[in-house]
C-alpha positions in Angstrom: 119.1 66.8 174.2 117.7 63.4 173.1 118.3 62.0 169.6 115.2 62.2 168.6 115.4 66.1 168.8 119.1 67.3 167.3 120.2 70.8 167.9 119.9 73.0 164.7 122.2 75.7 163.3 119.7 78.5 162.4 122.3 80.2 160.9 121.8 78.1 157.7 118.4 79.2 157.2 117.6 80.6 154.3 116.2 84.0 155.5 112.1 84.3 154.3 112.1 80.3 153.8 109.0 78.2 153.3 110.8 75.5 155.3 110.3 74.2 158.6 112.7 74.4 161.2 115.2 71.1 160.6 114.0 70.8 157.4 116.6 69.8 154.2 115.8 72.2 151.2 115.0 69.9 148.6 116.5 70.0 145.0 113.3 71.9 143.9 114.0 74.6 146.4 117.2 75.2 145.0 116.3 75.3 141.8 113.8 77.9 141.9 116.5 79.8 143.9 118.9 79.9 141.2 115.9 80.5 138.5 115.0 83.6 140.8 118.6 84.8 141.1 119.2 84.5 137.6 116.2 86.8 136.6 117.0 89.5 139.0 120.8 89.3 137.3 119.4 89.6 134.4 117.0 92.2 135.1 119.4 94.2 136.7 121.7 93.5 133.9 118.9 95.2 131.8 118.3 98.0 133.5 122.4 98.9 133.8 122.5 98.5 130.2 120.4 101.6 129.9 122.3 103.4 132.3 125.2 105.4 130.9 128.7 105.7 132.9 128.0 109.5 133.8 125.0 108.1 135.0 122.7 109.5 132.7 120.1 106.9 131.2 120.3 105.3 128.2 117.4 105.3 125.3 117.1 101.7 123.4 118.7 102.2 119.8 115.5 103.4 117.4 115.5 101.6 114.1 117.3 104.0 111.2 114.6 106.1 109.6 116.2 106.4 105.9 114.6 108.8 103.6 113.6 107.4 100.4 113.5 110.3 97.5 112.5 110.0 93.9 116.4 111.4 92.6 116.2 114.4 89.5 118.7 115.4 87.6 118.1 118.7 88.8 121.3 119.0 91.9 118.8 121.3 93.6 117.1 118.3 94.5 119.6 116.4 96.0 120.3 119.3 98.2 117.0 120.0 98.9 116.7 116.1 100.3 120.0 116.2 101.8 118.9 119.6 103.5 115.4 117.6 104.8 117.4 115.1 106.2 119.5 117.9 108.4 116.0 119.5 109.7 114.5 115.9 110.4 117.9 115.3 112.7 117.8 118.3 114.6 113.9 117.6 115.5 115.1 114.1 116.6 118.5 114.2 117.9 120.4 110.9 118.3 118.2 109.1 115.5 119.7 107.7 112.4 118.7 109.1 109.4 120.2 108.1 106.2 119.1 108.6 101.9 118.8 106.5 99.8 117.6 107.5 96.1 114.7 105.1 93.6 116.7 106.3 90.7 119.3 109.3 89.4 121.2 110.1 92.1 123.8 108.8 94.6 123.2 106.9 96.9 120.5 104.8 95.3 118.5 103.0 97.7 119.8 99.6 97.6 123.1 100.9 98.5 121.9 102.6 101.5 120.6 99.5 103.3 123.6 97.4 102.5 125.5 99.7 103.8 123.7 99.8 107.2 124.4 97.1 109.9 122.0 94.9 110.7 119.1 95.5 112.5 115.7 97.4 112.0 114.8 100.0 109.6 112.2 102.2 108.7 112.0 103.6 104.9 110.0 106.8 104.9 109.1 108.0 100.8 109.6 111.1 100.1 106.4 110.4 97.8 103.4 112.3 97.9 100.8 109.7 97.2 100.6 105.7 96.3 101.7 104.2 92.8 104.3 102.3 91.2 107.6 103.3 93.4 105.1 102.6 96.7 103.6 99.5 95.7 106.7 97.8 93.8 110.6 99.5 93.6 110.5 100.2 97.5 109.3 96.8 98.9 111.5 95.2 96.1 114.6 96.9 97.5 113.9 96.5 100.9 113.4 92.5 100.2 117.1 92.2 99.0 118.3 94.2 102.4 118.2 90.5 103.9 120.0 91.2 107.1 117.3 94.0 107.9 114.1 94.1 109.4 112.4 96.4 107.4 109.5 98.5 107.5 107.9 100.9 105.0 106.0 103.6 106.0 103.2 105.0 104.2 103.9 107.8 101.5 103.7 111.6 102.7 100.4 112.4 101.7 97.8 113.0 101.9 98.2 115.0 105.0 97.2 118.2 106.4 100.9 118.5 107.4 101.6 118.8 103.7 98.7 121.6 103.2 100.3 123.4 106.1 103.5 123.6 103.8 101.7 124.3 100.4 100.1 127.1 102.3 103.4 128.4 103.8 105.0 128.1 100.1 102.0 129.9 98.2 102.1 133.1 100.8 105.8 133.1 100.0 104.5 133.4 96.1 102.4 136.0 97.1 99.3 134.5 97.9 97.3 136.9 100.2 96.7 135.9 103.9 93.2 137.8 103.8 91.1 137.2 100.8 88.1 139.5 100.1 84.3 138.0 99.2 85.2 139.3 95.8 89.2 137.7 96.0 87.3 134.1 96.9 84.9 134.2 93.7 88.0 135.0 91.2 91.0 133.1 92.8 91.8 129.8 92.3 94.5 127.4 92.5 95.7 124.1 90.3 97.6 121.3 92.6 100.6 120.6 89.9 101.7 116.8 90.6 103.9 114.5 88.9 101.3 112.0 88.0 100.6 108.2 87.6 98.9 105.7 85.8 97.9 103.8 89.5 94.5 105.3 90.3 95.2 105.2 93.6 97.5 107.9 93.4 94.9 110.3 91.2 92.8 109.4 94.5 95.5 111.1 97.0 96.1 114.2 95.3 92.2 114.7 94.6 92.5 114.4 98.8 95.2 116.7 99.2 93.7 118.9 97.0 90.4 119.5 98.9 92.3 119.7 102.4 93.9 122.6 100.6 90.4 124.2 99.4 89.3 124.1 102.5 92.2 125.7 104.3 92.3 129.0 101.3 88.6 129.1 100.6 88.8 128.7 96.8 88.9 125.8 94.2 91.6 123.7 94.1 92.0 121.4 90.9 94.4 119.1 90.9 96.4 118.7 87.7 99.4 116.7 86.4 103.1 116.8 84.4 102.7 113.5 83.0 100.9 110.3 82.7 97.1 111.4 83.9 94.9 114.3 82.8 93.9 117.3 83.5 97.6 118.8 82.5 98.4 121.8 84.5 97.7 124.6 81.0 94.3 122.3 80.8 93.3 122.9 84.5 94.2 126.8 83.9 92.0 127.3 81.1 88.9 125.6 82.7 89.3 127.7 86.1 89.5 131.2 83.8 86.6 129.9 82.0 84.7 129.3 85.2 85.5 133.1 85.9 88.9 132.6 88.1 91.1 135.6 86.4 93.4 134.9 89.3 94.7 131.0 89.4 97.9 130.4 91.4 99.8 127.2 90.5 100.8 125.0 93.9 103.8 123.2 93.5 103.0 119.8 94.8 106.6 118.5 94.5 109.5 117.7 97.1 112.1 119.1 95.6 113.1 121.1 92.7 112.9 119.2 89.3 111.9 119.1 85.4 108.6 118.3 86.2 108.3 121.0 88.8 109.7 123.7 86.6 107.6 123.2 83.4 104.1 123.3 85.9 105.6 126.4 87.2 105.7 127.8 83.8 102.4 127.2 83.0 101.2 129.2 85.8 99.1 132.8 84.4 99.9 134.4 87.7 102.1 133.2 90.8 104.1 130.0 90.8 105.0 128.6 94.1 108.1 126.5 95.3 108.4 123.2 95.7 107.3 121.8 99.6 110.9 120.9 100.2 112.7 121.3 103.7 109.7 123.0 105.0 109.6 122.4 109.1 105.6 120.5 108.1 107.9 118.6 106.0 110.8 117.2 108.3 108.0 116.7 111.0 105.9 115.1 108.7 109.1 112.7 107.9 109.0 111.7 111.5 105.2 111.3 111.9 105.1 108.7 109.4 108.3 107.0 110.9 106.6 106.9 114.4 103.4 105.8 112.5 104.9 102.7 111.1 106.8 101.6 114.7 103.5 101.8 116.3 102.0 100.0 113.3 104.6 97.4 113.6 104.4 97.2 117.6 100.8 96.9 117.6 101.7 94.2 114.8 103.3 92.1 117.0 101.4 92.7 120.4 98.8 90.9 118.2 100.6 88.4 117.0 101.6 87.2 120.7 98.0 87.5 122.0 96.6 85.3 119.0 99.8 82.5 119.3 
């Protein structure tokens, strides 16, 4: 062996190096080393997180999904809400679902999201179209829940999910399945809604209200309990003059309340139910809760591609 050509110790290099034979790693080389062996920590760390000790694999935490209702003084609506929130866990066990109430009954809203930890949340309305508890008394409630990343998720209707359950309550009334040519030209049904003075709102029941013509065949007029016109006896008495003897009233309410009961009372025929726990209603719930996390995924993809 000369000088100029020293033995080497192979056993010191690095399996799968870059370097030559003989050759010092330099600082560099060990720094993107350590860079690489501390992402594969971490991405191991990662994927163990996810993995539970019976071996099973972990889901990520989903945001709470709480259920924002209107509150009545009526307690069949608090159990109806509370009963919602039973069939909207069992279609999606392991989620968090919580109630919080605008106004009337325990636990109002506010109380709700202090009392969740902090992290992300989705507030699903138990409303049926946009106005005044939409466009203000959520969002203000939701800005006070500092420690939570909040989304809001678009009322319930209109959807054909929530024809699906006015249908399903209106058979149960006695509505007939099979309507004759002669059943079409003197049946007729009046959407009873709470009402608003947001137009907006007048515009989603008119919308929910021809989703439901179409599905039963006959005119559906949409009429309100307070605040807009036509009121439900007003709606009646125009269908019978246009010839319908036979006008069912469709209860286009959540749950059981004052406003619910007197449109049922003006009905000349059959009255049907509020939607309530339907199964169009608790999967409904979770559509617009999935809605709103892809909203707010999409939200953020965006904002990353434009930064």
């Amino acid at each position: 062996m000369t000088a100029s050509n020293p033995p080497r110790d192979e056993s010191t290099q690095p399996s799968g190096s870059s370097l030559s034979p003989g050759t010092a790693p330099t600082d560099g080389h060990l720094d993107s080393t350590a860079q690489l062996m501390n992402r594969i920590t971490s991405q191991l760390g990662s994927q163990l997180s996810l993995v539970a000790l019976d071996g099973r694999r972990r889901h990520p935490e989903s945001p709470a999904l709480v259920l924002v209702a209107h509150g009545s003084r009526d307690p069949r609506a608090l159990s109806t809400v509370e009963t919602l929130a039973e069939r909207v866990r069992e279609l999606r066990p392991g989620l968090s679902v919580r109630l919080g109430h605008i106004e009337l009954n325990e636990p109002l809203l506010p109380d709700t999201l202090a009392a969740l930890r902090p992290g992300r949340a989705v507030l699903v309305p138990l409303l049926l179209s946009r106005g005044y508890h939409i466009k203000q008394d959520i969002p203000e409630a939701a800005a006070e829940a500092s420690h939570l990343n909040i989304r809001i998720a678009a009322p319930l209707g209109p959807h054909p999910l929530l024809v699906e359950a006015l249908y399903a309550r209106l058979v149960e009334a006695g509505w007939s399945t099979r309507l004759s040519a002669a059943d079409r030209r003197s049946h007729a049904v009046v959407l009873a809604a709470a009402g608003s003075r947001d137009p907006d709102a007048a515009t989603d029941t008119q919308r929910t209200a021809e989703l439901l013509a179409e599905r039963l065949g006959v005119p559906v007029v949409p009429a309100y309990a307070s605040a807009a016109a036509p009121t439900v006896p007003d709606a009646v008495r125009a269908l019978t003059a246009r010839g319908r003897h036979r006008v069912a009233v469709a209860s286009y309410f959540t749950a059981p309340g004052r406003f619910a009961s007197e449109c049922a009372e003006a009905a000349p025929w059959i009255a049907a139910a509020p939607m309530g726990a339907h199964a169009a209603m608790a999967r409904l719930v979770l559509h617009r809760y999935d809605e709103a996390l892809v909203s707010s995924a999409a939200a953020a993809s965006l904002h990353l591609a434009t930064a």
